[in-house]
C-alpha positions as CSV (number, residue, x, y, z in Angstrom):
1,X,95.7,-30.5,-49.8
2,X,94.7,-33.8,-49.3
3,X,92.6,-32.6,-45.8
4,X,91.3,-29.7,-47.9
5,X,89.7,-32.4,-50.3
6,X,88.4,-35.0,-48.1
7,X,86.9,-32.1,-46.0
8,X,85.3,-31.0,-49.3
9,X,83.8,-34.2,-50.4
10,X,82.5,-34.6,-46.7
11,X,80.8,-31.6,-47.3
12,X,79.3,-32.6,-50.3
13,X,78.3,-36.1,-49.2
14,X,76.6,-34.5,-46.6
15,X,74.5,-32.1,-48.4
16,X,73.3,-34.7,-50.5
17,X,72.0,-36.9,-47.8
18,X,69.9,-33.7,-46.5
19,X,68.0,-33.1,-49.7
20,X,66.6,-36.8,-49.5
21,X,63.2,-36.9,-48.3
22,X,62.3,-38.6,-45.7
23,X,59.8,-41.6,-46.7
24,X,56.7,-41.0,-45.2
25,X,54.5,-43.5,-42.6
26,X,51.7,-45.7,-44.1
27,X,49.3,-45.6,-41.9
28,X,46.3,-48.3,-42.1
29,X,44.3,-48.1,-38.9
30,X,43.8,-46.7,-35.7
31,X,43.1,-47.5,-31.9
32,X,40.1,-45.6,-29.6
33,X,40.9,-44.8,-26.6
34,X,37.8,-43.3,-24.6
35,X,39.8,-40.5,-22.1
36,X,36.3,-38.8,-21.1
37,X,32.6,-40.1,-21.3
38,X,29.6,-37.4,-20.2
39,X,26.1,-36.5,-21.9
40,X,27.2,-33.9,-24.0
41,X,28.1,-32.9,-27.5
42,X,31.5,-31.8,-28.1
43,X,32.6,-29.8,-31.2
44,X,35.6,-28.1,-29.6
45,X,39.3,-29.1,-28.6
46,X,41.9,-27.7,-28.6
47,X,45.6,-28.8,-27.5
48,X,47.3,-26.4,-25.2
49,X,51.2,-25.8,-25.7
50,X,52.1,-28.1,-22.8
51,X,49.6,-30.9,-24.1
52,X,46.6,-30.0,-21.8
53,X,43.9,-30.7,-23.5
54,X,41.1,-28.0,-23.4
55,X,37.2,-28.3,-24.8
56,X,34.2,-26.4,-24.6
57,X,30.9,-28.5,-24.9
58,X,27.1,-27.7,-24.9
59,X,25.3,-27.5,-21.1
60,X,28.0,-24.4,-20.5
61,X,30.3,-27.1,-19.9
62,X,34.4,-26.7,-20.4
63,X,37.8,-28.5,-19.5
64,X,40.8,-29.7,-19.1
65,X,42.6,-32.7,-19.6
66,X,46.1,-33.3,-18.3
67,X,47.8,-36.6,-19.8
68,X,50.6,-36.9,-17.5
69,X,48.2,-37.6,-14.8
70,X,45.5,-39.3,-16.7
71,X,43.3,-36.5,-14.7
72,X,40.4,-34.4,-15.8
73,X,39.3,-31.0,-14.5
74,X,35.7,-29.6,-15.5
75,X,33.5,-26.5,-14.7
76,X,30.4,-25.1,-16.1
77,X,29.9,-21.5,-17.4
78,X,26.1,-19.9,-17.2
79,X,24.9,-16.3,-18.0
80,X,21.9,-15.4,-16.4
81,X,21.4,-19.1,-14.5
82,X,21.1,-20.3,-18.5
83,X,24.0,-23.2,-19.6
84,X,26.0,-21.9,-22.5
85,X,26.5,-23.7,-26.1
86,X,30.3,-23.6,-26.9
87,X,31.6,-25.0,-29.9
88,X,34.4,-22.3,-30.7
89,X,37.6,-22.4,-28.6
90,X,41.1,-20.9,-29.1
91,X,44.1,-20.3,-26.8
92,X,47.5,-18.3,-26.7
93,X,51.0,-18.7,-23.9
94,X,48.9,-17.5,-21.2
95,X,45.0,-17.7,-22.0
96,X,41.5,-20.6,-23.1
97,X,39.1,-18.7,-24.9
98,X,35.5,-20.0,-25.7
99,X,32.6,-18.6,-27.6
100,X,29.2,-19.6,-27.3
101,X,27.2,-20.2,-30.7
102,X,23.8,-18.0,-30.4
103,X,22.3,-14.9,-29.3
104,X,23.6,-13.1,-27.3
105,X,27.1,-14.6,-28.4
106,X,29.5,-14.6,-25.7
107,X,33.1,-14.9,-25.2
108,X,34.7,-15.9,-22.3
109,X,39.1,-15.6,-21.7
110,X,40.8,-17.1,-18.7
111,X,40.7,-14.5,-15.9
112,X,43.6,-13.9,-13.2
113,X,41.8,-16.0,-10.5
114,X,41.8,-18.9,-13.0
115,X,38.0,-18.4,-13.5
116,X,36.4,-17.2,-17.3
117,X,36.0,-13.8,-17.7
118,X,34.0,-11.6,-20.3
119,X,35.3,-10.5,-22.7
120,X,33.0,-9.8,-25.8
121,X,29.1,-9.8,-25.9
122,X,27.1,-9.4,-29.4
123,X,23.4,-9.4,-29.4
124,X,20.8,-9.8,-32.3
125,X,19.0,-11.0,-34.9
126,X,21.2,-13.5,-36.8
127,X,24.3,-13.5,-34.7
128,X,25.7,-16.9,-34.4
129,X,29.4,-17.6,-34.4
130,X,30.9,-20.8,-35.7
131,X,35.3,-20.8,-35.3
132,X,38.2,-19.2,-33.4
133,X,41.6,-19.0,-33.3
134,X,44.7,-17.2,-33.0
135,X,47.8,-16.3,-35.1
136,X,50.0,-15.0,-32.3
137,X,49.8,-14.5,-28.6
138,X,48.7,-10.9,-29.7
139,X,46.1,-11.3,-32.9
140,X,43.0,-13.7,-32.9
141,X,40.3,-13.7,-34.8
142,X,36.4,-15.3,-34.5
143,X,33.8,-15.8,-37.3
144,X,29.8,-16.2,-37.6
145,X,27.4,-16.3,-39.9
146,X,26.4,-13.8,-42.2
147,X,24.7,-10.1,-40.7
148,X,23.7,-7.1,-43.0
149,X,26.1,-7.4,-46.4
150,X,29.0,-9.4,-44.8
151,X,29.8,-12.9,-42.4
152,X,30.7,-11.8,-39.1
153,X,34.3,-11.8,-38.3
154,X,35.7,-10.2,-35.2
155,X,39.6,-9.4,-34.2
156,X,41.4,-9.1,-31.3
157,X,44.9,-7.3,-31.4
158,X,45.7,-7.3,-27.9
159,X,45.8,-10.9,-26.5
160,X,42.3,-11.3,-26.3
161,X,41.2,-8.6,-23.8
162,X,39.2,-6.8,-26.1
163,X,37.4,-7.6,-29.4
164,X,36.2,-5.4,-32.4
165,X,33.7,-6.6,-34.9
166,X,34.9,-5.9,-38.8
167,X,32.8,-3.2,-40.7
168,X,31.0,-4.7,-44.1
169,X,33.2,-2.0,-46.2
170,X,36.1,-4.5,-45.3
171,X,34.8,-7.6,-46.0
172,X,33.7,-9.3,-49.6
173,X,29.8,-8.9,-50.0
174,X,28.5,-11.9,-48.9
175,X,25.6,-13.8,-51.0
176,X,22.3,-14.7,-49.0
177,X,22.2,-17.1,-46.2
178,X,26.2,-17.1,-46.0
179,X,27.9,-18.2,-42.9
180,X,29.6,-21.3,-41.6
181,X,29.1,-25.1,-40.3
182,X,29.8,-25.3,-36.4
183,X,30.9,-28.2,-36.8
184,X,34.3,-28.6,-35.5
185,X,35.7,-25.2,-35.1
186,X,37.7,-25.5,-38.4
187,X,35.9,-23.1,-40.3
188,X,39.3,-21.0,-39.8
189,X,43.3,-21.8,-40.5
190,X,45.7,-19.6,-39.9
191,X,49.7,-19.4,-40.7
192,X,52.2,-17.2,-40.4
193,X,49.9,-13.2,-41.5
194,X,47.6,-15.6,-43.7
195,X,44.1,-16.9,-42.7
196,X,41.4,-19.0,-44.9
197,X,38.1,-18.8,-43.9
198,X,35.9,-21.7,-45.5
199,X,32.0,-21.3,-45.6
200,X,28.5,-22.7,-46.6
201,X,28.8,-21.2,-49.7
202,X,31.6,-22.7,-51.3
203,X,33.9,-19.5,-50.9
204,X,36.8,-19.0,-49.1
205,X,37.6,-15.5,-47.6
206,X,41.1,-15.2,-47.8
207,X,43.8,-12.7,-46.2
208,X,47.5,-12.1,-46.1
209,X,48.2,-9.3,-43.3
210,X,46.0,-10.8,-40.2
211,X,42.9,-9.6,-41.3
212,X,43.4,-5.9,-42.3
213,X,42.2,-6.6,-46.2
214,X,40.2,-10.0,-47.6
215,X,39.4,-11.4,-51.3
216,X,37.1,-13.9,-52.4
217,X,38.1,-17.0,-54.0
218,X,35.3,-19.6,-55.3
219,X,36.0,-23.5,-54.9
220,X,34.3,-26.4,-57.1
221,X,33.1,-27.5,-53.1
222,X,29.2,-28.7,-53.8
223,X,27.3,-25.5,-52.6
224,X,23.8,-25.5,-54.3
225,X,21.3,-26.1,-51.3
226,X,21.8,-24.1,-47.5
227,X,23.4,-27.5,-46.1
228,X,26.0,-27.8,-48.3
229,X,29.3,-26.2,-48.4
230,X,32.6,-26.1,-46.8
231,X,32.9,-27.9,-43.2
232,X,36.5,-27.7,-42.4
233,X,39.9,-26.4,-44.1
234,X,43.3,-27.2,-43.0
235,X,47.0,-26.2,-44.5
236,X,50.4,-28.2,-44.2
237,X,52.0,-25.2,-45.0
238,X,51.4,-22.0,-46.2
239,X,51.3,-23.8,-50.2
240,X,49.3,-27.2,-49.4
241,X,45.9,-27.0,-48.3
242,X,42.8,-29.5,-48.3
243,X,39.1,-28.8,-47.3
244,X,36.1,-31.3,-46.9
245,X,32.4,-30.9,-46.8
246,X,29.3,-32.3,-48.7
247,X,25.7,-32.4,-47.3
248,X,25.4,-33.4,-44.0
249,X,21.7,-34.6,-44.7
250,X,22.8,-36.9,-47.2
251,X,26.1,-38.3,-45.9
252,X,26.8,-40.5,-48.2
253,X,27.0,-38.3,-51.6
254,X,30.7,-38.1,-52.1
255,X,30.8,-35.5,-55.2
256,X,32.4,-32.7,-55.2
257,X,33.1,-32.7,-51.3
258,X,36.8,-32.9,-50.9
259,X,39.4,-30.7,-52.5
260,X,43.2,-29.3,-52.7
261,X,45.9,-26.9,-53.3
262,X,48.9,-26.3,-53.6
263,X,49.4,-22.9,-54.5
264,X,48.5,-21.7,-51.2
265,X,44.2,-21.4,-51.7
266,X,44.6,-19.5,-55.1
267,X,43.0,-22.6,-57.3
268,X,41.6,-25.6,-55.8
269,X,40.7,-29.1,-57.7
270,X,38.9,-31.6,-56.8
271,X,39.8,-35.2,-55.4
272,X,38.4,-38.7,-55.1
273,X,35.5,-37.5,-56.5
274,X,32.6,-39.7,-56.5
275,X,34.6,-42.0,-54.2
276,X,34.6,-42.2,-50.4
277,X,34.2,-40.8,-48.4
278,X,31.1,-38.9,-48.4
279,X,30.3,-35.7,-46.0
280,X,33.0,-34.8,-43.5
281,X,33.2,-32.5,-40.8
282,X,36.6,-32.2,-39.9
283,X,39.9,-32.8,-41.7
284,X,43.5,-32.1,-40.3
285,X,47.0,-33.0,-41.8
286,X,49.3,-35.5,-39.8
287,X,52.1,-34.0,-38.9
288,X,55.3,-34.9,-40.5
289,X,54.0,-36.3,-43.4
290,X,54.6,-34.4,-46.5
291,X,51.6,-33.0,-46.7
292,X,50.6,-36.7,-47.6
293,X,48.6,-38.3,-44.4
294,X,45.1,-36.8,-43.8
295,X,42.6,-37.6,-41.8
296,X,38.7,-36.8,-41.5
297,X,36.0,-37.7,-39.4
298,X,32.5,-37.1,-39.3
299,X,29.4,-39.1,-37.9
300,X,30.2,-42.2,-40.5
301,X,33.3,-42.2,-38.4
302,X,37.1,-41.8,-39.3
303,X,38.8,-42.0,-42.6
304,X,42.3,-41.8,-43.8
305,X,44.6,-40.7,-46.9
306,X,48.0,-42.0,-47.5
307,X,48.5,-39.8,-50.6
308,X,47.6,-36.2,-49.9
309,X,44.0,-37.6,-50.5
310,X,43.8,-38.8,-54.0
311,X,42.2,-41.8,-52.3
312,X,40.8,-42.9,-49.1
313,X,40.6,-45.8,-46.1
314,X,37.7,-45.9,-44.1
315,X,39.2,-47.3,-40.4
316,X,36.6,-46.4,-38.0
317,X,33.0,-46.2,-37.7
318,X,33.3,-44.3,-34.4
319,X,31.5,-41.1,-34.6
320,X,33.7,-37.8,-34.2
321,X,33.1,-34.2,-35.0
322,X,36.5,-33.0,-34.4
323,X,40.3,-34.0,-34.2
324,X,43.7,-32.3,-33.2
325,X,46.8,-34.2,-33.6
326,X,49.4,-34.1,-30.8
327,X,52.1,-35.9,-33.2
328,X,52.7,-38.0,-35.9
329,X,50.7,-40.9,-34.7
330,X,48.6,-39.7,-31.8
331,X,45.4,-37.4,-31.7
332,X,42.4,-36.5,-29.7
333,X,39.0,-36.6,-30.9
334,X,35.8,-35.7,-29.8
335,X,32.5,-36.0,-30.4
336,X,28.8,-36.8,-29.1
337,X,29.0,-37.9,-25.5
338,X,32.9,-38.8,-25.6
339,X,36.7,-37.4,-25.8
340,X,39.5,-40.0,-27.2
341,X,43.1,-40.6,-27.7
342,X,43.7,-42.2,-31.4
343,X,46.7,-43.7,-31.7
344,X,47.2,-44.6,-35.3
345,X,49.0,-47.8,-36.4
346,X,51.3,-49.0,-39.6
């Protein structure tokens, strides 16, 4: 009896201890790095599942990074001798994807002698693709700016070898001018069937079975002239969410700019409004936090939020258009003319 009770209240002690939270880091500034220097403007990164980094730049020029050697690898796609503009990249187990912004908007998948192959070609007036991702190693999907009645969205369902274009009977009716900032190729977030698809309007296009059906929802995000809007959305998990923007031409009006959920995209409020920081391009959830640590960067550089962004540190001036976090201290960023490692510190 005596074994029977001890055993008991070991079992007991022990469940208690698991249902205390973890505290969470403070983080208060960061280290740059500079991994990769060139002439070119890089909106695109992506981490690979081993920890290669990948990007796709402007001048038809794409990459590899690979840490453990501290080695880069680089090549340049053209089509028809003319140097493509990438700023949408995605990848599954086996296979880089990158999609050039303009008309004729092309993407390119790895091909089986290591080169990029074609994949999907759309051409006319309008067409101009801004995000791409993938929820699964079978299902991606890619959006542009708006054509006819609808944005553009197009779906893969089979890894990536072919691509089909949604028809406007399956999308919301989208309002004139409608598409999306290529900004840092975070116009899309995906988990589990979900994806939230975040646009100039102030709308987010939302869907729970991998793009089959969508709804509107409508965002207090400042959305009253064409450069406004939505920049970039991210998601801790499938209930916390957060999404920056503003006006890109006026980067320091900090209104109505940055906002969050928690009831997985169905309502969204505002936060540290009228407070910094102003226009962002890119915001992404440190991982392991709680949904607490954020951090967004833009061309006024890098700030940070302890407190699921309620308020906000400005630690960087550095210039960035996009970051990817590898862990819970360490990211890559990119931006005009450079790549870095940011290794945040207590």
């Amino acid at each position: 009896m005596r074994l029977i009770t001890s055993l008991l209240l070991f079992v007991l002690i022990s469940s208690c201890k698991q249902d205390v939270p973890k505290p969470s880091k403070t983080y208060k500034s960061v280290e740059i790095q500079d991994i990769y220097n060139d002439s070119l403007s890089i909106r695109a990164i992506e981490l690979m599942g081993d920890g290669t980094l990948a990007f796709a730049a402007n001048k038809g020029t794409y990459g590899l990074y690979f840490p453990k050697k501290e080695q880069w690898a680089t090549s340049k796609q053209l089509y028809d001798s003319i140097p493509l503009h990438f700023r949408a990249v995605a990848h599954t187990s086996n296979d880089f994807f990158m999609l050039s912004i303009e008309n004729p908007a092309l993407l390119y998948k790895t091909g089986d002698d290591g080169s990029m192959k074609l994949v999907y070609k759309e051409e006319g007036e309008g067409v101009f693709y801004d995000a791409m991702t993938f929820w699964n190693d079978t299902d991606g999907i890619a959006v542009g700016d708006k054509i006819g009645d609808c944005i553009s969205v197009i779906i893969t369902r089979d890894g990536g070898e072919t691509w089909t274009k949604l028809a406007c009977d399956v999308l919301p009716k989208a309002v004139e001018g409608e598409g999306a900032f290529a900004a840092s190729n975070t116009n899309i977030k995906v988990l589990g069937d979900k994806a939230w698809i975040v646009t100039t309007s102030g709308t987010i296009y939302y869907t729970e079975d991998k793009g089959d059906s969508w709804i509107n929802i409508d965002t207090p995000m400042i959305n009253t002239v064409a450069n406004q809007g939505i920049f970039s959305i991210d998601f801790y998990d499938d209930q916390h969410g957060f999404a920056v923007g503003g006006d890109y031409t006026k980067p320091t009006v900090n209104t109505s700019n940055k906002m969050r959920t928690a009831d997985g995209g169905k309502t969204w409020e505002l936060v540290a409004d009228g407070e910094l920081p102003g226009h962002k391009s890119c915001v992404q959830y440190m991982p392991n936090s709680d949904a607490k640590t954020l951090v967004s960067v833009s061309n006024s550089g890098i700030d940070l939020s302890n407190n699921s962004g309620d308020s906000w540190t400005h630690i960087s001036d550095v210039s960035f258009y996009t970051i990817r976090f590898l862990n819970d201290s360490t990211a890559y960023a990119a931006g005009k003319g450079r790549i870095s490692k940011l290794i945040f510190k207590k």
